[in-house]
Each structure stands twice: as C-alpha cells, then as structure tokens.
C-alpha positions in Angstrom: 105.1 173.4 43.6 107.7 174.9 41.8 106.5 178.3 41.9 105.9 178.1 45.7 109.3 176.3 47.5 107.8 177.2 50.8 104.9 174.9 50.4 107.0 171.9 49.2 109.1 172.4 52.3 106.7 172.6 55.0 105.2 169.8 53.1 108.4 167.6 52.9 108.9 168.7 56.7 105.4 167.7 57.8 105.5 164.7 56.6 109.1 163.4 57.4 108.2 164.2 61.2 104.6 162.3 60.8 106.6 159.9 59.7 109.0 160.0 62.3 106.2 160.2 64.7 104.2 157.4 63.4 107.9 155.0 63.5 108.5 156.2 67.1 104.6 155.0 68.2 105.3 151.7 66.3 108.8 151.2 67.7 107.4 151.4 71.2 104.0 149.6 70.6 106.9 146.5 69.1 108.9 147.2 71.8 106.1 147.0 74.5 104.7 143.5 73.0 107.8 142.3 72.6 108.6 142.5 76.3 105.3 141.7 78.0 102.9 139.9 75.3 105.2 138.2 73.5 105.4 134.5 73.8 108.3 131.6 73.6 108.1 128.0 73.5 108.2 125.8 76.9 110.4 122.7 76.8 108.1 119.6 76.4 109.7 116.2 76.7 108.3 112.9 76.0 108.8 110.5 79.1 107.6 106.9 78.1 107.2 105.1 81.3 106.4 101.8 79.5 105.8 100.2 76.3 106.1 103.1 73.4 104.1 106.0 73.0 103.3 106.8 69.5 104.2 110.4 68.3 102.2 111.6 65.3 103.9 115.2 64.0 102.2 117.7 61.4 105.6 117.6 59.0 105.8 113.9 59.1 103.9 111.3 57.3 102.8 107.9 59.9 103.3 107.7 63.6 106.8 107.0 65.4 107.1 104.3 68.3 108.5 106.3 70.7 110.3 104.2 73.3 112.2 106.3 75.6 112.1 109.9 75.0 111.5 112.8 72.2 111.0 116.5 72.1 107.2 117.3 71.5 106.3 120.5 69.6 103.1 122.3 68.3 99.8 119.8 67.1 101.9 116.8 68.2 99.4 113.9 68.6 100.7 110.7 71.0 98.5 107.6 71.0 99.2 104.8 73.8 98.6 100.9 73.1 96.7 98.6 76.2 100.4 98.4 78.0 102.1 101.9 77.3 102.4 104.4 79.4 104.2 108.2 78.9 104.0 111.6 80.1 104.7 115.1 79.2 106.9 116.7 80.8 106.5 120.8 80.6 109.7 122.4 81.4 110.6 126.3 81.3 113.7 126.7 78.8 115.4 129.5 81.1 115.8 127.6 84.4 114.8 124.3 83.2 112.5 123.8 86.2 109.9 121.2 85.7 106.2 122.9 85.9 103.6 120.3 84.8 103.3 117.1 83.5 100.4 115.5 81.9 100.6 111.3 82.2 98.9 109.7 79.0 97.6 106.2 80.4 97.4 102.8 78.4 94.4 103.4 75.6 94.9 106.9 74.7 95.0 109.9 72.7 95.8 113.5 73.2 97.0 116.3 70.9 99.4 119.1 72.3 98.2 122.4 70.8 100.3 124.9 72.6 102.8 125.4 75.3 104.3 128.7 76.2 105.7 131.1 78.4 106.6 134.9 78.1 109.6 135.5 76.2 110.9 138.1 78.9 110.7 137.5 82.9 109.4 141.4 83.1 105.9 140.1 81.5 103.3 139.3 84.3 101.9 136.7 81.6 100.9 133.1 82.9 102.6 129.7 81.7 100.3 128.6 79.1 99.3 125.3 78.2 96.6 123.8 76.0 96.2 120.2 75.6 92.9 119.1 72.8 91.2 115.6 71.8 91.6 114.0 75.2 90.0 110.4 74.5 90.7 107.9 77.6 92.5 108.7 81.0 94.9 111.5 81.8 96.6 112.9 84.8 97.6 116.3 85.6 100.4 117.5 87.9 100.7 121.5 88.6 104.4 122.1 90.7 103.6 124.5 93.5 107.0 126.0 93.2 106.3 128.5 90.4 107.4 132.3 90.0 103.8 133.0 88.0 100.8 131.9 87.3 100.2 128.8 85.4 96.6 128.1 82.5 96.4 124.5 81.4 93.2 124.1 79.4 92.7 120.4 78.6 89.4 119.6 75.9 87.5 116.4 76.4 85.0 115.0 74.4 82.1 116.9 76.3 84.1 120.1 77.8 87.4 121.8 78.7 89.1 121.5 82.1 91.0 124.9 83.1 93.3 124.4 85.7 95.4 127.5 87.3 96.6 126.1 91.4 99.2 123.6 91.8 97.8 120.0 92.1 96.6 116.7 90.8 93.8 116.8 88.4 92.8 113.3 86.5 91.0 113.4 83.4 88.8 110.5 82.1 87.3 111.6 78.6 85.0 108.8 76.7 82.3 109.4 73.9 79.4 109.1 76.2 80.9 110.8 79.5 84.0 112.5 80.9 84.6 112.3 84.2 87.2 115.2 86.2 88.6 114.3 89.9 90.4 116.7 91.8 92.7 115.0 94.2 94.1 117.8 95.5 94.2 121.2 93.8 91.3 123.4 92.0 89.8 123.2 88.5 86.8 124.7 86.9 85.0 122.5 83.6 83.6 124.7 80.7 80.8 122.1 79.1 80.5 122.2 75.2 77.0 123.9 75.8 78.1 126.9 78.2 77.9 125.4 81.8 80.4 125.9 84.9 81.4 123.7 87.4 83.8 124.1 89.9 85.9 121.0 90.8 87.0 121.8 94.5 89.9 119.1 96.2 88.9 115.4 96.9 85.4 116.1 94.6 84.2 114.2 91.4 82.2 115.3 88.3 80.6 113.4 86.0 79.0 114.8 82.6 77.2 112.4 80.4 76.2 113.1 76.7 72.8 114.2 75.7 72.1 115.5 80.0 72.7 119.2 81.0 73.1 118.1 84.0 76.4 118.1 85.7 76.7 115.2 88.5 79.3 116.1 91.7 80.2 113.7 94.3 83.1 112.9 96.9 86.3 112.2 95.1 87.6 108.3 96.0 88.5 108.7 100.3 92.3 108.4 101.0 92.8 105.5 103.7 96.9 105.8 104.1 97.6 109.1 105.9 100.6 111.0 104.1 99.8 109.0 101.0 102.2 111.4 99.0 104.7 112.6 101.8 104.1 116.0 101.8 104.1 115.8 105.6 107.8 115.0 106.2 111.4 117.0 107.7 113.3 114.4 106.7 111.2 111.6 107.9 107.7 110.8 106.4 104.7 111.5 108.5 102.6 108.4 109.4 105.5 105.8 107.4 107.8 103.8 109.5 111.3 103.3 107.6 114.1 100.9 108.6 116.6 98.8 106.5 116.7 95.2 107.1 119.7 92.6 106.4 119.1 89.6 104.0 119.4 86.7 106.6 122.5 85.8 104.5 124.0 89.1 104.4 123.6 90.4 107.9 126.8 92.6 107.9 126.3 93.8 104.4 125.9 98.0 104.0 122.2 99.7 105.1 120.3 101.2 102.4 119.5 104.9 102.9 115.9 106.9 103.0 115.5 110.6 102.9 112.7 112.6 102.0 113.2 115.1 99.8 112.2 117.2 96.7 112.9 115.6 93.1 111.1 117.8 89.9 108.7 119.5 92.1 107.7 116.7 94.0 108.2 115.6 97.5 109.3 112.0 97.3 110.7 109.0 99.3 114.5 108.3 98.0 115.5 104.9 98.5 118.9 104.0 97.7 121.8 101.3 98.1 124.7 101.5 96.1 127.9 100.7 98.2 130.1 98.3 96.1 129.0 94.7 96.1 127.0 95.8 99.3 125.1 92.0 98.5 121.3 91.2 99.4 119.3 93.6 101.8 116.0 95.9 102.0 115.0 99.2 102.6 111.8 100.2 102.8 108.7 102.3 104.5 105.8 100.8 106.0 102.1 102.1 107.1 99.9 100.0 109.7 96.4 101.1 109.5 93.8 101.0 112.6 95.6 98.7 115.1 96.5 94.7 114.7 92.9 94.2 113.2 93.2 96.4 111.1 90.8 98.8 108.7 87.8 97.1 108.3 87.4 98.0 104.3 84.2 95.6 104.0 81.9 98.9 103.6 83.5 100.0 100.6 82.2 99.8 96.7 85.7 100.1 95.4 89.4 99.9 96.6 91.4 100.8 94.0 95.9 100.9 94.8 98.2 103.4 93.4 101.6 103.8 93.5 104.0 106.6 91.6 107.7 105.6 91.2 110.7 106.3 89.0 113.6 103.2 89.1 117.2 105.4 88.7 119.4 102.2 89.1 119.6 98.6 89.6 121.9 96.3 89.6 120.2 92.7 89.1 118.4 91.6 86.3 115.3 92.1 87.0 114.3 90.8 90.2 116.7 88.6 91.3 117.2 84.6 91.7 114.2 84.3 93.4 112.1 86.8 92.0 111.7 88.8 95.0 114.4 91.4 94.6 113.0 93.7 92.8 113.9 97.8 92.8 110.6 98.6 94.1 108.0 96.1 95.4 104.8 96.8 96.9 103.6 94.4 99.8 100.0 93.9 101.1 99.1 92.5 104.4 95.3 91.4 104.7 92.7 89.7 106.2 90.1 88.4 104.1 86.2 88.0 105.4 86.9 85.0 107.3 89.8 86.5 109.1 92.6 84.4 107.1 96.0 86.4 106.5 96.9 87.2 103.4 99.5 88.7 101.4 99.9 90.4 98.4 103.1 91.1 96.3 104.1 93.3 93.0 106.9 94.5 91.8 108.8 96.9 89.2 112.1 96.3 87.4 114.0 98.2 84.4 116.8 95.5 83.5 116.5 92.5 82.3 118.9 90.0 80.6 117.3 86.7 79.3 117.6 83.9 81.1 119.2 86.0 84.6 116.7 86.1 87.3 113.0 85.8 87.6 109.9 88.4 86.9 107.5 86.6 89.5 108.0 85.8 93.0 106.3 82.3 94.3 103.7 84.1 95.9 103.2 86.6 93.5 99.5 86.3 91.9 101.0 87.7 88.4 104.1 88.9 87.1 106.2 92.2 88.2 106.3 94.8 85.5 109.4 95.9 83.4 109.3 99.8 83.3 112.0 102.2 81.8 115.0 103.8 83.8 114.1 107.2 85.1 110.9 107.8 83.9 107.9 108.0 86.5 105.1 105.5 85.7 101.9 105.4 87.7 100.6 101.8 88.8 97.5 101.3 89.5 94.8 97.8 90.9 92.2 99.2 90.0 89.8 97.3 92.7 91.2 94.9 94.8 87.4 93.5 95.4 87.2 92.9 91.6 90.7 92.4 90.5 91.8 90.1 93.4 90.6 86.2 92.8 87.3 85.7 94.7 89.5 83.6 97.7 91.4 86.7 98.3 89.8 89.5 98.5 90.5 91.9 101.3 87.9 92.3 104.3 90.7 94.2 106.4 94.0 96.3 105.6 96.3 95.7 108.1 99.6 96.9 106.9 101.2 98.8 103.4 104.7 98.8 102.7 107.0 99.8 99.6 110.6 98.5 99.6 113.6 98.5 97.2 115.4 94.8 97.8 118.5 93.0 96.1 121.8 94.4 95.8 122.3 98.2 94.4 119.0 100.4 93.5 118.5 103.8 93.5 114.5 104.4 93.4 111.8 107.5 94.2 108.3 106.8 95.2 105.7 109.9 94.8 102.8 108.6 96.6 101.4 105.4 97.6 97.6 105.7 97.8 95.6 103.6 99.0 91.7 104.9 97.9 88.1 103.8 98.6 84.5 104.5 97.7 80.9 104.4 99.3 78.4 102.8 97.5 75.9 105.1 95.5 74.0 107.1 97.7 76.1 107.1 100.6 78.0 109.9 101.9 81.2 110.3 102.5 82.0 111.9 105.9 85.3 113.3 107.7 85.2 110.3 110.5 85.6 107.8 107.3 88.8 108.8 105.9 92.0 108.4 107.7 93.7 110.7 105.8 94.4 114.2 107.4 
C-alpha cells in the first residue's frame, strides 16, 4: 500500500461512500418503519362494574383485587368471582377516543396479549388488539366512529374470533364448547384445526370439542324495537318518555331525557339534579303488540338485558321505601292464566348502613349495588326458568326503565328484551318485532 497511494485512496474513497450509501439505505428503511410499521401502545383501562376484578401482572408476584379501576398493560391476566363484573376499556392515547371494550362477566378469565396502534397518523395500519385464554363469557363492543381500521383477535378454548366492523360480538368459551353470537356486526372464527366460519349479524355458532363440525343458527330474536336507541334525533324510536311527579311532590322540578352519544355509544341520558328538587321519575317506556300484549308462550328462552352506567345519586341506595332507585327496570305481564303481573329490579351505587332500603315490597330479590360510572351489563337470564313457577310470563305487555328519588344522573345503552325458538324451529322475519 505504501508503494501505491493511489490504490489506498480509491480504496479509502470506495469504501467511505459504500459506507455512506449503505447508512443512507438504513436511515430511510428506519425512517420508513418508523413512520408507517411502527407501533405504540393503546390506553387500556380497567372498568370494574361490580365486585373486584382480579389483576394478575407478569412483574408482580399474586393477584390484586381490583375494585374500581387500573391501567392494564401487556400479558395482564384479570379473573372475575360469581358476582364481579369489569371491562376493558381500549382507548387511543392521541385523542383519547374510546374504540372497544371487552366486558369480562362473573366466572372468568382472559389474558390481554397486545393492544396497539401506529405510532404516526400517516401509517394506514389498523388498531390492533389481541385478547388469549378466554374461559367463560365475554362481550365485545367495536365503536363505529373510527378513522381506520380496527383487528381484535380474541382465542377461546377451541378457536380465535377475528373481528374488523363495528359491533357487538359475545363470546362464550368453555372446555367442551365455545359458542360466538353476533348481535350486530361481522366476525369470522378460525377453529384450532383450520376451519372458517363466518358469523354474519343476529347468527350463532356453536363448536363442540372432538366434532369438526361447526353448528350455525339464528342468534336469540329481538322483541323491543330500538332495543339500543340507535334510531333516535333526540327522541328514541319506538320508547315513549315523560317525567312523572311523586304524588307528594307534584310541583317539584321534571327530570330531563335526551338521546345522545356517550364513548361511542348512542344512549338514553336521564337526569335530575336541580337542588333539593324532592321525589319524582323520569323514565322511557315500550308497549308491545297492543293491551294483550306479545304472546311469548312459543318461546324456549326469554332472557332480559339491560346496559347502564349510574353518574350520580343522591339517596342511599334506593330510598325509604326501596323504590327509588337510580335506575329501575319494570315488567308488566300476564301470566298463562291471564293474571297481571309485575316485575321490579333495580341498581344503586351509594349506600350508607342503616339509610334506605335495597328491596322494594314487591321486589322478588334485592336491587344490585354497582360502582359509579362504570357500565355494567344485567342480565335474567330466562324469565321462564328464573321467574318462580307462579309467575312466569305468558304475555309482555309493557317495558320500562326509569331513574326515581331525588337527584340522579344515569345512561342506559340498550334494553333488550330477547327470545328463542325451540330446537328445530326456524326463526322468520314476521317473528321478531325488531326492525
């Protein structure tokens, strides 16, 4: 080299600009992944409806009770007891716009493996979320406000659920079968042995261990048109909504109701809070199929569903009589012999000892403490099987939600009202009332 410069300058030339060459390639292949692949972590928030949700982290040794809220984070595993209730709530962390939540019902388990979003807006990238170990029952929620696409994959015991539309997808994962119900919305299941099925709006699947076979069949029917209120400018399709004075309080303030958009969903506000307004109710009701009502005798199932989140209240729990509660749900029936009936629950969040009641007189169980703005998800079941034999329903007649007693500030999501055929019956368009 020393005897020939020229060569040790072309060489040190050469290979300072392969150098520079092969920096420049890797700067903009960084650069490029960093803008479009490149991934940050949604906001995911604990919600505990009811009870406490136990939170299991990877860098922590036991489970926490979780009783109102925590931040959730990567292999996070949350448990629920037979009278919890929580959600998650998936948030993006620019705009903090709410863009899925997954409810965890009472007896189980679910393990959040990832949640994430493109770090810049200029990536076409979807929302990506990834939920494993499903064992029990969980709902889905997809917003249909969202500026790109959204992938929640959620693994069962016998297959993955992949949801990409907005809508409400529930989830019922057990050792022997898992179950996927697509109230409104799309979904396609990927079975642990290759198979496909796509879940299409108001349809069931049903895989059981050991079959290859994939069952599909009518989701539940829908019986309350405008069971979630998307149908409403202000006033809610097919719900009549008026305020009515407690006999002992007729000049006291009305309560307000307005539908409107809360997290993504369309929702019935109810609210009373003038000062020391005293007793009085607001409320919406449904009548279904004229003063006889809807005949529900042909039924295998009628299950009730209500989604509510208490902001405010200001009795302990439901009042003196137990019959002011925030939100209470009201029944009115007919059973097989044509007797009226009725049926009462309802839903508090405060409660000193010894101040008011948690059942009404003609409530067949007690009303249900739940936690300040948090949505929980009630559900009977079947009223055929859950309801003492003497009062089973034979006809709906009317459904109504109300907030009662002094101040309360409450949002209902839906009130649902849902039926099925006995096996081997088909479900037709003339049977359900819903639109």
């Amino acid at each position: 080299m020393r005897s020939n410069p020229q060569r040790l300058a072309w060489i040190t030339m050469l290979g300072a600009l392969a150098l520079f060459c092969l920096l420049c390639i890797s700067t903009v292949i960084f650069a490029r992944w960093l803008v479009f692949e490149s991934p940050t972590q949604l906001s995911v928030t604990l919600q505990v409806a009811r009870g406490t949700v136990g939170l299991s982290k990877p860098d922590t040794s036991g489970e926490q009770a979780v009783r109102t809220n925590d931040s959730v984070g990567r292999q996070n595993t949350l448990s629920t007891d037979n009278d919890s209730q929580g959600y998650l709530a998936f948030a993006d962390p620019y705009s903090g716009q709410v863009l899925a939540t997954v409810t965890l019902h009472h007896d189980s388990v679910m393990t959040l493996h990832t949640a994430s979003r493109p770090r810049f807006s200029l990536s076409d990238n979807p929302y990506a979320i990834r939920i494993t170990g499903i064992a029990g029952r969980v709902d889905v929620w997809v917003s249909s406000d969202l500026d790109r696409e959204m992938r929640v994959d959620l693994e069962g015991s016998l297959g993955t659920v992949r949801i990409s539309e907005p809508g409400t997808i529930f989830i019922q994962s057990a050792a022997e079968f898992q179950t996927v119900t697509a109230r409104d919305g799309t979904a396609i299941l990927v079975s642990h042995t290759g198979q496909t099925q796509h879940i299409a709006p108001s349809t069931e699947i049903i895989q059981r261990r050991g079959s290859d076979h994939i069952e599909v069949a009518e989701g539940p029917i829908e019986l309350l048109p405008n069971s979630d209120f998307r149908q409403a400018d202000d006033w809610p399709i097919g719900w009549s909504c008026a305020f009515r004075p407690s006999p002992d309080n007729l000049n006291g303030p009305a309560g307000q109701w307005l539908a409107t958009t809360v997290d993504g969903r369309t929702v019935m506000h109810i609210q009373r809070m003038q000062p020391e307004p005293g007793p009085g109710r607001t409320g919406c009701v449904q009548f279904l199929a004229g003063p006889q009502g809807q005949d529900v005798t042909e039924y295998e199932t009628l299950s009730l569903r209500a989604t509510m989140r208490i902001q405010h209240q200001s009795l302990s729990a439901c009042g003196d009589q137990g019959s002011e509660c925030p939100v209470m749900l009201h029944m009115v029936y007919l059973d097989p012999a044509g007797n009226e009936l009725h049926w009462y629950h309802g839903f508090y969040t405060e409660y000193t000892p010894n101040v008011g009641r948690t059942r009404c007189d003609s409530c067949l169980e007690p009303h249900e403490q739940i936690n300040e703005n948090a949505w929980y998800t009630y559900e009977l079941e079947d009223l055929f099987a859950d309801l003492p034999t003497d009062r089973r329903p034979g006809a709906i007649i009317e459904i109504e939600f109300y907030g009662e007693g002094h101040q309360y500030d409450v949002l209902i999501d839906e009130l649902s009202l849902l039926a099925t055929l006995p096996d081997g019956e088909p479900s037709v368009a003339s049977q359900s009332a819903a639109p």
